[in-house]
C-alpha positions as CSV (number, residue, x, y, z in Angstrom):
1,X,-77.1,73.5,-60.3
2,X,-75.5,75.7,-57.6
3,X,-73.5,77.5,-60.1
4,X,-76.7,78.4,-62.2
5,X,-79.2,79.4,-59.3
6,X,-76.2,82.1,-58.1
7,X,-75.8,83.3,-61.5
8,X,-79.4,83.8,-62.4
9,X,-79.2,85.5,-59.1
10,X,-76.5,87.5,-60.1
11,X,-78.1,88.4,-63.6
12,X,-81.4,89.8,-61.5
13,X,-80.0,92.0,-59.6
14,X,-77.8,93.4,-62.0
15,X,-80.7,94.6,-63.3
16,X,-82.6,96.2,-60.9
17,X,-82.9,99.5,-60.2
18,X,-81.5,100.9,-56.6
19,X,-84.0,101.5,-54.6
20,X,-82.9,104.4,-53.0
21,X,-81.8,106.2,-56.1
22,X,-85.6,106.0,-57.5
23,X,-87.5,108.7,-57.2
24,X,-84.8,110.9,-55.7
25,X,-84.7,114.8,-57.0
26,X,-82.1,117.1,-56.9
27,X,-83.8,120.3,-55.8
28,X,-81.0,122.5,-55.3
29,X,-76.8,122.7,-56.0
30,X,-75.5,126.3,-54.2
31,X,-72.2,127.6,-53.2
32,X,-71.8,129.9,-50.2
33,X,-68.8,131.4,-49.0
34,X,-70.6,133.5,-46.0
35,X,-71.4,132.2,-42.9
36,X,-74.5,129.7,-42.5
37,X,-76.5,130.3,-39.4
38,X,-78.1,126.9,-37.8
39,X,-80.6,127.0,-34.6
40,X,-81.8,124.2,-32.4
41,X,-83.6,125.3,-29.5
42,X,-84.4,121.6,-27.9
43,X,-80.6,121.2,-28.0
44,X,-80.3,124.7,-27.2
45,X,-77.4,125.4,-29.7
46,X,-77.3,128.0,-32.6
47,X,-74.5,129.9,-33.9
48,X,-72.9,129.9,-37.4
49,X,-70.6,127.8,-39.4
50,X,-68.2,129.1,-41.3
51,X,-65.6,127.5,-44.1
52,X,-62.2,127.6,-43.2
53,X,-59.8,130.1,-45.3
54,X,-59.2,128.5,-48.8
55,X,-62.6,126.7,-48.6
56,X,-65.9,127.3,-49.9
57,X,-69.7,125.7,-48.6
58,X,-71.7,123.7,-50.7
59,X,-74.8,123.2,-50.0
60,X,-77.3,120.5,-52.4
61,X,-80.8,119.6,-51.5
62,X,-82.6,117.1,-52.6
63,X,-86.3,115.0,-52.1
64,X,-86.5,111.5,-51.9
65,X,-88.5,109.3,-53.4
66,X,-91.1,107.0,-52.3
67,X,-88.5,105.3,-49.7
68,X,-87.7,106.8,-46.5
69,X,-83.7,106.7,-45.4
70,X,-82.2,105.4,-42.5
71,X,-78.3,105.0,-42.4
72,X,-74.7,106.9,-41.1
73,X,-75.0,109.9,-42.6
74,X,-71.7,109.9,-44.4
75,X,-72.7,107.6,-46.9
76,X,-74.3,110.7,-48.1
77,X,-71.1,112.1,-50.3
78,X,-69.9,114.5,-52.3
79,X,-67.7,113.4,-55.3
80,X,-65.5,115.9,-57.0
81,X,-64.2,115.9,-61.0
82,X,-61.4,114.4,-59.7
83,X,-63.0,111.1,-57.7
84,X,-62.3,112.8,-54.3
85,X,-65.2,112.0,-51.6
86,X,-66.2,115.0,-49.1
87,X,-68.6,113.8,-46.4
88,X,-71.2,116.3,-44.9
89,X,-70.9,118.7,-42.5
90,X,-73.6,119.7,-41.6
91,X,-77.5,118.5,-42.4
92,X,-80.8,118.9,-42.5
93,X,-84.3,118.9,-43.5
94,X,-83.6,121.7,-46.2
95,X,-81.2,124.6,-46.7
96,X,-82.7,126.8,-44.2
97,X,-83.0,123.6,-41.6
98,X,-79.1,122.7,-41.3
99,X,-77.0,121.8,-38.1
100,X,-73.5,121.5,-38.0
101,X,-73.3,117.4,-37.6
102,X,-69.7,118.0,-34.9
103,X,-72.2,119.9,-32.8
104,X,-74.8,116.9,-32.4
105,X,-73.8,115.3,-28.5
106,X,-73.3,111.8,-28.3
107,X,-76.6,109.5,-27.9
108,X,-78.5,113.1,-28.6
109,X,-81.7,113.0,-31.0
110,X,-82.6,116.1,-33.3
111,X,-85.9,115.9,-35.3
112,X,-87.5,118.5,-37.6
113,X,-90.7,117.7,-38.9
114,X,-91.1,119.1,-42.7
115,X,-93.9,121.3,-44.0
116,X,-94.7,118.3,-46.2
117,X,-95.4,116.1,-42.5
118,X,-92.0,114.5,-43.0
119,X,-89.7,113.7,-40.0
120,X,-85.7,114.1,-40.6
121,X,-84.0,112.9,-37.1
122,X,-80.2,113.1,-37.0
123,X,-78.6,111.1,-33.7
124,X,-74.8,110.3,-32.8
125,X,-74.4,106.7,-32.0
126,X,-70.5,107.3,-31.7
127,X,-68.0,110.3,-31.9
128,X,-67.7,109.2,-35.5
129,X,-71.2,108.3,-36.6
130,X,-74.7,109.9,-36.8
131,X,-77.7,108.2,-38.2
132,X,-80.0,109.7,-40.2
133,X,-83.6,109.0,-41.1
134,X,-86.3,110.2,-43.3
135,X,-89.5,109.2,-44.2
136,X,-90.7,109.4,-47.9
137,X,-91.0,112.9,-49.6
138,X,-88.7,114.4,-46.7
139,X,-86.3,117.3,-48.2
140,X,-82.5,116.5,-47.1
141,X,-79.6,119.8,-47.0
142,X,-76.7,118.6,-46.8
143,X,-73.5,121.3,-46.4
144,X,-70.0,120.1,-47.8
145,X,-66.6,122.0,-47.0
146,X,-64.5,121.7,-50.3
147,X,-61.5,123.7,-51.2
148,X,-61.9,126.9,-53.5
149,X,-60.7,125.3,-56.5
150,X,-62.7,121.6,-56.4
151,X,-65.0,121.2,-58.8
152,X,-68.8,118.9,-57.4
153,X,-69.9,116.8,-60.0
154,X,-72.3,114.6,-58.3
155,X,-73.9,114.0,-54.6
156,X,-73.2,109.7,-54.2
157,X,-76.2,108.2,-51.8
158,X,-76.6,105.4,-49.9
159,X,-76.9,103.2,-52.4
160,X,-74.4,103.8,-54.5
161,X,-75.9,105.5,-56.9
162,X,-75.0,109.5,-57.7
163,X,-76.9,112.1,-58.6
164,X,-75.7,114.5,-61.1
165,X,-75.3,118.3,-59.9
166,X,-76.3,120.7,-62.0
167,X,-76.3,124.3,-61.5
C-alpha cells in the first residue's frame, strides 16, 4: 500500500505546475557593454560597474506573478547555449534600480519599494549569500557578466523552471 500512496504522490506532482514559474513575464533581455551606474543613498554607496575586458553585461527583467520570492539570490541564473550557469551580479527592482550584489555589507538590508507598491529587499546573510525577496507583481533586474562570445538562451528561477530570452 506504501508503494502505491508514494507513487500516486509522485504522479501529482509531476504534474503540477511550479509555482514560481506561473505567472512570471519576461519584460526585458539587453546587452550593455558601457558602464551601469547604481546609487544607494541609505547604504551610501553609488558608483558604476563595469564588465571586465572580453566581457559583456546582460541585463533581463522580468515581473512575477501572483507569488512573491524569497530565496539566495543565485538561484536566479543565467544559462547559456552551451548549459553553462552565470549567477547575478548585480540586482534589483528594475534596470534602472540595480546594485552591484559584492557591494551589499554583510547582515546589511537594501529595500526599494516599486512604483507598482512592491518591496524588493536584497540582504547578505554570509560573504557568499544574499537573500532576496519580493512581493507579488514586483519587477526584478538582474545583471549577468558573460564573455563576448556566450550566447543567453534562458534566465533559470528558483524553481527550476527557465524562462526563454528573447530579444
Amino acid at each position: 500500500m506504501w508503494k502505491r500512496f508514494a507513487a500516486a504522490m509522485m504522479a501529482t506532482a509531476s504534474l503540477q505546475t511550479p509555482a514560481l514559474l506561473h505567472g512570471v513575464t519576461l519584460t526585458l533581455v539587453r546587452s550593455a557593454t558601457e558602464p551601469l551606474y547604481f546609487s544607494n543613498p541609505v547604504l551610501g554607496l553609488k558608483g558604476t560597474i563595469r564588465p571586465i575586458p572580453g566581457s559583456r553585461f546582460e541585463i533581463v527583467s522580468i515581473v512575477l506573478g501572483d507569488q512573491p520570492v524569497e530565496g539566495d539570490i543565485r538561484q536566479f541564473a543565467l544559462v547559456s547555449t552551451g548549459g553553462v550557469l552565470y549567477e547575478p551580479i548585480a540586482a534589483g527592482g528594475g534596470p534602472d534600480l540595480i546594485f552591484p550584489i559584492d557591494s551589499l555589507p554583510l547582515g546589511r538590508e537594501m529595500g526599494q519599494i516599486l512604483p507598482s507598491d512592491a518591496l524588493v529587499q536584497m540582504k547578505r546573510t554570509s560573504a557568499t549569500s544574499v537573500t532576496l525577496e519580493a512581493d507579488p507583481g514586483a519587477t526584478l533586474a538582474f545583471v549577468f557578466q558573460l564573455p563576448e562570445r556566450a550566447v543567453a538562451r534562458a534566465l533559470r528561477l528558483p524553481d527550476g523552471g527557465e524562462l526563454a530570452l528573447t530579444r
